[in-house]
C-alpha atoms as one frame of an Amber mdcrd trajectory, in Angstrom:
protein
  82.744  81.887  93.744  80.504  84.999  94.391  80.716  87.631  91.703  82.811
  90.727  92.334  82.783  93.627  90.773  86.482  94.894  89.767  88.259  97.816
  91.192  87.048 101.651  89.481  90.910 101.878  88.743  93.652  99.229  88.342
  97.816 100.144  87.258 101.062 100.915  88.198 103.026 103.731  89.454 106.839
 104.123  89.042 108.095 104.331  91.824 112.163 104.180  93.337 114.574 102.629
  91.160 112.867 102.431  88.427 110.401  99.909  90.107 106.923  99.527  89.717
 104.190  99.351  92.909 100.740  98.166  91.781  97.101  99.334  93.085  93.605
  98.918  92.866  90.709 101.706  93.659  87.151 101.518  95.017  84.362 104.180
  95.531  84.859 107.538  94.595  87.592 108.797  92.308  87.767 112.012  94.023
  86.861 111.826  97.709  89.160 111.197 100.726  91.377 109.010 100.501  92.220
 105.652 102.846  95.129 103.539 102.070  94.559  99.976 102.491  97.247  97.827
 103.515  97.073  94.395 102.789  98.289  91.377 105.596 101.142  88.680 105.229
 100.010  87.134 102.648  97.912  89.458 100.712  97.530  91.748  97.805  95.916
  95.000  96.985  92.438  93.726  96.823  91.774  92.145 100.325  89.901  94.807
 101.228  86.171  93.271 102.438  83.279  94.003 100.540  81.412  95.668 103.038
  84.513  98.103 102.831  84.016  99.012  99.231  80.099  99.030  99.907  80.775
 101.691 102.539  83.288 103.476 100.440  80.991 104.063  97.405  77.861 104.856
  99.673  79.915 107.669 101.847  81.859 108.728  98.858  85.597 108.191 100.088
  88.484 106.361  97.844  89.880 103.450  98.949  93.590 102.476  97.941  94.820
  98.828  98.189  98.565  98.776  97.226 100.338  95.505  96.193 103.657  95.243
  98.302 106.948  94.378  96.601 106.952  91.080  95.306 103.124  90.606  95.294
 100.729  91.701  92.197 102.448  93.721  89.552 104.544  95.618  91.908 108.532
  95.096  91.350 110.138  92.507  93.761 112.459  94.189  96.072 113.464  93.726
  99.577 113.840  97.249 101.733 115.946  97.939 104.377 113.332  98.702 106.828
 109.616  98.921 106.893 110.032 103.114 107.166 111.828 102.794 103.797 108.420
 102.083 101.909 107.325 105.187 102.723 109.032 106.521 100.012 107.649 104.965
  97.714 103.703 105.521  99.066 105.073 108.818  99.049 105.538 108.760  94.627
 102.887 106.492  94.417 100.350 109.131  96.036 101.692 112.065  94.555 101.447
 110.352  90.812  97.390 109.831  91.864  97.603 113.670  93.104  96.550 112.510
  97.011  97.607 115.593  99.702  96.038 113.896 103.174  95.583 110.244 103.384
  94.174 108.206 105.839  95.578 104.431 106.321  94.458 100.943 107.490  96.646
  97.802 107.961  95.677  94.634 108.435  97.741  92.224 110.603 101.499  91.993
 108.530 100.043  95.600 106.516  99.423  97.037 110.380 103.913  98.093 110.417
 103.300  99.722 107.012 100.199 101.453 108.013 102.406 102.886 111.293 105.133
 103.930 109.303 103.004 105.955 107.121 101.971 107.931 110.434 105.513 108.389
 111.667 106.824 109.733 107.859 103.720 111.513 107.189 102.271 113.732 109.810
 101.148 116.262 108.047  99.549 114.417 105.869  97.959 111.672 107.870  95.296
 112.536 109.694  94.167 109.439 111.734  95.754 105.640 111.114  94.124 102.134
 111.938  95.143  99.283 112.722  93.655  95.179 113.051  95.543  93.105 114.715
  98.606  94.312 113.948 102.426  92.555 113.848 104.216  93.941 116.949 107.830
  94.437 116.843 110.588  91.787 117.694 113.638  93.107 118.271 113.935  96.909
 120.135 112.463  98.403 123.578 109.191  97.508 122.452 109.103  93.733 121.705
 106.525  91.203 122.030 107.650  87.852 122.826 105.837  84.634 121.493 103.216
  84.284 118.821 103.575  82.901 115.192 106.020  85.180 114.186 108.981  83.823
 116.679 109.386  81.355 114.256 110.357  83.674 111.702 112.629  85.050 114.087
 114.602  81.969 114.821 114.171  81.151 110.771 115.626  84.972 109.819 119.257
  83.697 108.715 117.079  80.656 106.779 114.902  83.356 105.334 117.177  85.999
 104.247 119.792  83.828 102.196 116.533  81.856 100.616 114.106  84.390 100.396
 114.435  84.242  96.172 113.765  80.700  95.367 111.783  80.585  98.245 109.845
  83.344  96.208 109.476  81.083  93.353 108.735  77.623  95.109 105.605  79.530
  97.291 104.622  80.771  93.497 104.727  77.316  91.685 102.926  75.811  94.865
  99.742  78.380  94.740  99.784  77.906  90.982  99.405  74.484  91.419  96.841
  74.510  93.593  94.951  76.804  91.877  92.067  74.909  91.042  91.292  73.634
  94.412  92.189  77.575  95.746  88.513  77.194  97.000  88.742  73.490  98.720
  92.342  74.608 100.433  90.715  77.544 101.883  87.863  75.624 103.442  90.554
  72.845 104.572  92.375  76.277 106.268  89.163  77.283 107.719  88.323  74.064
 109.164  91.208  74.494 111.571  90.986  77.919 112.460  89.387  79.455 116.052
  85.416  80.229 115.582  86.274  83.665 115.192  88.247  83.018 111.789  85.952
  79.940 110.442  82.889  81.895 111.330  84.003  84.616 108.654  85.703  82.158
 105.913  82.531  80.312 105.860  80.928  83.405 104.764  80.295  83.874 101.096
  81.244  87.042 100.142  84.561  86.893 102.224  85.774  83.689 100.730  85.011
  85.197  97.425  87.221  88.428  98.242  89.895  85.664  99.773  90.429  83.437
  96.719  89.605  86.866  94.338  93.120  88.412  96.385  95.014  85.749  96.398
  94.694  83.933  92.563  94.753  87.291  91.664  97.746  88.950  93.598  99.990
  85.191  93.085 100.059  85.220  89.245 103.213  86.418  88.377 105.188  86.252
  91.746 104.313  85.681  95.705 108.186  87.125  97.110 105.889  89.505  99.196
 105.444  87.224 102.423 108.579  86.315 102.427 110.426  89.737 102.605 107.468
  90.655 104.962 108.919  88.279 107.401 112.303  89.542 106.973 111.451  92.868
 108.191 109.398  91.878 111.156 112.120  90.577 112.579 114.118  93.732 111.789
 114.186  96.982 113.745 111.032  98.910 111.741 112.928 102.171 111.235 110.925
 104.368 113.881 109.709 103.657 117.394 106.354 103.953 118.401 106.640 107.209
 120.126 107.380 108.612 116.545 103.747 107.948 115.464 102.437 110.616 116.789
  99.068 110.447 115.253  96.225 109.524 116.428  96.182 105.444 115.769  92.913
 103.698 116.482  93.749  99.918 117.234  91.410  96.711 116.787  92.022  93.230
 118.129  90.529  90.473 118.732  90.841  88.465 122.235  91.210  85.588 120.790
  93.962  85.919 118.338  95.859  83.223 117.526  98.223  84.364 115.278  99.267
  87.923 116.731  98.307  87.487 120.841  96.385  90.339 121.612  99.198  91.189
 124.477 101.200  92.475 121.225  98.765  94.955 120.014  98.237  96.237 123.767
 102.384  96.565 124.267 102.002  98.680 120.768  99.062 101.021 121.952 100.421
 101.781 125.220 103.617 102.562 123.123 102.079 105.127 121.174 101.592 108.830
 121.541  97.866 109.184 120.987  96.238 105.329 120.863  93.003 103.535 121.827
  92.865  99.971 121.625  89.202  98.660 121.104  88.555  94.563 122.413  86.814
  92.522 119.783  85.645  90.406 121.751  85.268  86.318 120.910  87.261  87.386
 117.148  90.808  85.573 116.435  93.111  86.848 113.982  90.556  88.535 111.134
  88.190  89.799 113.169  88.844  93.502 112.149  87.830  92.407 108.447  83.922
  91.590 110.102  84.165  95.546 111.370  85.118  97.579 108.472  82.183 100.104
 108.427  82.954 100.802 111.880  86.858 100.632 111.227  85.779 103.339 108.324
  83.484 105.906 110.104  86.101 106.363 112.830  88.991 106.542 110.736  87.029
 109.511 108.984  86.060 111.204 111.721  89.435 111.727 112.586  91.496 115.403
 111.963
């Protein structure tokens, strides 16, 4: 696996209840700061190299924050997606962060547009790839991978704990052919998505994420799904920051007809084609994802 270099800053903040939410930093320690949220599955470092690269050469901070039930971060299932504000809300005041920007990635893209809608004063610009559209509400998207958790919601909500635990003995038992599994994944996946798997330094950041984020618990996806197929907490004409949105036309796991139905949702939106990408396309543009995020407010 190709080295990596760890985060500047790894912990834990206490956050609601008592709980803890876990993070990692890269680049500067004191520039702006962009919160990275991680998809469904994912933890708080599946954020690209090229993304740190940028980071440390422009001299912003990037946040990745482990979602509850992923990393070190407390397991604990929220009423709606808006409720995890809250917490980013203790988490960034304990690291002394005023204005924030935020990115979310696929399943992170909800979190990343709640952050707008609670913050906006404080958010200046938010992005999102390839974002989860919502399911139930005025704005739903039909079709698409995620149905399925819809018509498994009653399934997932009364098994989400050992559920929890069985998807955390199965990655610890495949962790020594982590690498092998995700090159049997990739094998299967549209161009788009194999094209970037094959390459080195994103498989690296991959298997770095996900043996990483899985040791002690992986209850994360799980309540993930559950709230997707919630109402989020806020509509999209509550975001009324400016969201910059990137998806690729050939995504196979959120259609790109979702992420259009969000943008023309939203107050103040542009939706920019990626074209011939599937589902992580956005990871292949994060310099460009980076320098417009900053250049917003």
């Amino acid at each position: 696996m190709k080295d990596l270099k760890r985060p500047a800053l790894e912990g834990n903040v206490e956050v609601g209840d008592g709980r803890r939410m876990s993070f990692a930093e890269y680049g500067s320690r004191s520039g702006p700061a962009i919160v990275w949220m991680h998809g469904t599955p994912g933890a708080r470092r599946q954020i690209p190299l090229e993304a740190r690269d940028y980071a440390r050469e422009h001299g912003l901070r990037i946040i990745g924050i482990d979602r509850p039930g992923i990393g070190s971060s407390t397991p604990h299932l929220y009423e709606q997606i808006l409720d995890w504000t809250d917490d980013l809300a203790l988490l960034l005041d304990t690291l002394s962060i005023e204005e924030f920007r935020v990115v979310g990635l696929s399943g992170g893209g909800p979190y990343a547009l709640a952050a707008g809608a609670a913050f906006p004063d404080r958010v200046p610009g938010v992005g999102v790839l390839g974002g989860v559209a919502p399911t139930v509400g005025p704005h739903a998207s039909d079709g698409g991978i995620i149905q399925l958790a819809v018509h498994l919601a009653p399934l997932l909500q009364a098994g989400r704990v050992p559920l929890g635990i069985a998807l955390t003995q199965a990655i610890r038992l495949l962790r020594p052919v982590a690498g092998s599994g995700l090159d049997l994944y990739a094998a299967v996946q549209p161009a788009g998505d194999k094209n970037l798997l094959s390459r080195p330094e994103f498989k690296a950041m991959f298997l770095d994420d996900l043996l990483n984020g899985s040791r002690f618990q992986t209850s994360a996806p799980i309540n993930d799904l559950i709230l997707f197929t919630r109402p989020w907490g806020f509509e999209p004409a509550d975001v009324t920051v400016p969201v910059r949105w990137w998806h690729g036309d050939a995504d196979h796991i959120v259609p790109f007809r979702h992420g259009q139905q969000v943008v023309d949702a939203l107050p103040d939106a542009t939706m920019t084609v990626i074209d011939g990408e599937s589902h992580l396309g956005g990871l292949g543009i994060a310099e460009e994802v980076l320098s417009t995020l900053s250049a917003l407010g």
